[in-house]
N, C-alpha and C positions, 0 to 999 in steps of 0.2 A: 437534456437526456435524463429522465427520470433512474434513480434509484429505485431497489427490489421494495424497500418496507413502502416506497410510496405507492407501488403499483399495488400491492396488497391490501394498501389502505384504502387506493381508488377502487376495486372491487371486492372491496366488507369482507375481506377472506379473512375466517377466525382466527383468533389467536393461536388455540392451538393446532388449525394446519397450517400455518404462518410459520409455527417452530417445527412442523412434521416436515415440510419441504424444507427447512433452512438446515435442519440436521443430515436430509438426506443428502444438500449440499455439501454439509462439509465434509460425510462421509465418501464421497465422489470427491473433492478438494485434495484429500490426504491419498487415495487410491491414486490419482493422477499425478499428485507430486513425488510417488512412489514408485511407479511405473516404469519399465524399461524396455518400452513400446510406442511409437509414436499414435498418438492422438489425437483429436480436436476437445484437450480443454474446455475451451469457453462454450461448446455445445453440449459439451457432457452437464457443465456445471449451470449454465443454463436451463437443459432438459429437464433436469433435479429441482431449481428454486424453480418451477413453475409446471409441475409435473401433476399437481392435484389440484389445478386452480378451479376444475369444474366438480370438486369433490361434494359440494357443499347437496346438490344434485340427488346423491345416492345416500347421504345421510339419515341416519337416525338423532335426530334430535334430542332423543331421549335418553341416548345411549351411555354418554357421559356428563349427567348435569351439569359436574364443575365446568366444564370448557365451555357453558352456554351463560357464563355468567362473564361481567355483570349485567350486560344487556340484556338476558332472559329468553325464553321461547319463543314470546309473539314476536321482539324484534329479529331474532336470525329465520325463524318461520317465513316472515313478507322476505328477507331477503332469498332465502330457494326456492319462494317463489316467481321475486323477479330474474331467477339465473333462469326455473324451469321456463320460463314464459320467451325468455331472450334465449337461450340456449339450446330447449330441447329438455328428453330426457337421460341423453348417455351424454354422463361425467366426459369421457375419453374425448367426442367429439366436441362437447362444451372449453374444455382442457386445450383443442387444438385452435378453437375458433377465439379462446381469449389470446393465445399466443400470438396465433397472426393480427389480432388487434392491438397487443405491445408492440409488434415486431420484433420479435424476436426471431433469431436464426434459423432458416428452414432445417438445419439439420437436426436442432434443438428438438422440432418439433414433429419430424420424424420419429428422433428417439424414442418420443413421450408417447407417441401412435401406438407402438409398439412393445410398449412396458404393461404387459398385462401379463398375471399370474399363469394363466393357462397357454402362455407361449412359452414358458421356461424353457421345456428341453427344446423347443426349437431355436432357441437362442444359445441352450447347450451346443448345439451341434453346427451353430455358425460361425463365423469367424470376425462375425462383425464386435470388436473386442465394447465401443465406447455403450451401445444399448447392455453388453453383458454388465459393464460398469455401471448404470444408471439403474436397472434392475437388483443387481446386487444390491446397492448403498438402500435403496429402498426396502431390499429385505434387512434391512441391519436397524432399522428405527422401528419400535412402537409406539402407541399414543405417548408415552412417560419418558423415552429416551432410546440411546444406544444399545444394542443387546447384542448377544452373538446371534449369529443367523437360525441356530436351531433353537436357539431362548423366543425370536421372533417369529419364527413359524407358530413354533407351539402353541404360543400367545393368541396368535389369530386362529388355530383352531379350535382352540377355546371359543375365544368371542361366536366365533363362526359354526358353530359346532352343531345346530339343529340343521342348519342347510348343507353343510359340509357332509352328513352323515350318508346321503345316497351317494356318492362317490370318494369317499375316504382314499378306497386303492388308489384312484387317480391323482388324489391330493398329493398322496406320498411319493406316489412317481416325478407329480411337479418340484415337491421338495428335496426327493436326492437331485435333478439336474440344477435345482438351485445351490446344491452343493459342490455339485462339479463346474459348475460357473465358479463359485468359488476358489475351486483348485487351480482352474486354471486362470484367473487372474492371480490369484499370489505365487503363482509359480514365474510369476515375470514379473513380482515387486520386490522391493529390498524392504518391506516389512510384512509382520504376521499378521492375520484376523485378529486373535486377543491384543494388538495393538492400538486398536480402534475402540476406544473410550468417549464416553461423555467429557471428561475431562481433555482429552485432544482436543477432542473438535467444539469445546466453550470458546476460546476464540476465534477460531475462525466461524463460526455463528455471526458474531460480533462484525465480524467484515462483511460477510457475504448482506448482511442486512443493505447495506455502502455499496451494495456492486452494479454496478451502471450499466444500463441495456441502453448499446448505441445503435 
């Protein structure tokens, strides 16, 4: 039964989305150890360690030179080219089609289906708590680490900011129902937002890298 770092390793996923899904893990790890709601765990926390495995897809190569080293452009370049070639052009459905090729749990990858920015308030407004969980933890990591969820937004409208600008009002709408996801998952945890640090979740990183897809 393979380990997370090996399956990573088996499909060239870079380093740094290797630590963006293992962060978002253990931001999911601590939410769910917190929680005083029943759950499925091991799909949440699966959906998370394998939630951008097709990311490599929709990248900018350019975007952050350090995270392209030490390998360089031509070598991560032939590899999105062998995802687009095997995979397609949409991350999400690249994303779905590596999972069921781990085996990973259909619920997992369900989740994962579903964890796109422009469903926010619709996941606001559902009650399905474990995608509100997966979504959330994801809005808590940028490239660099743990942030509060409005330090992470902001972040990404920056980065995002020439395309974001014909729909700004709509972004904002995305991001208060990412805030109300918020409310109402900690309104059923026995910890706060500001609780969730880089420094939490440094070990459980460390695990999650160990954690076995049976």
């Amino acid at each position: 039964m393979p380990r997370v770092s090996e399956i990573y390793e088996k499909y060239k996923i870079m380093p740094s989305l290797q630590m963006h899904m293992l962060r978002v893990a253990a931001v999911a790890t601590v939410i769910c150890d917190n929680i005083d709601e029943p759950i499925d765990r091991e799909a949440i926390i699966l959906g998370s360690l394998f939630h951008d495995m097709g990311n490599i897809i929709k990248s900018d190569l350019n975007k952050f030179p350090q995270f392209i080293e030490p390998e360089g452009l031509v070598y991560w370049q032939e590899v999105k080219d062998e995802y687009l070639a095997k995979y397609g052009k949409d991350e999400v459905t690249a994303s779905a089609m590596i999972m069921q090729e781990v085996g990973v749990l259909p619920r997992a990858i369900e989740i994962c289906n579903q964890n796109q920015f422009t469903r926010l308030c619709e996941h606001a407004l559902s009650n399905d708590l474990e995608i509100k969980i997966v979504h959330y933890s994801d809005g808590r990591v940028d490239p660099h680490g743990v942030k509060s969820y409005k330090e992470r937004m902001e972040e990404a409208r920056i980065r995002y900011q020439q395309q974001n600008q014909k729909w700004e009002a709509g972004r904002q709408k995305l991001v208060n129902c990412g805030l109300e996801i918020e409310k109402q998952i900690f309104e059923k945890c026995r910890i706060k937002p500001e609780d969730i640090t880089d420094e939490l979740v440094a070990p459980i990183i460390e695990e999650l890298k160990n954690f076995v897809v049976k």
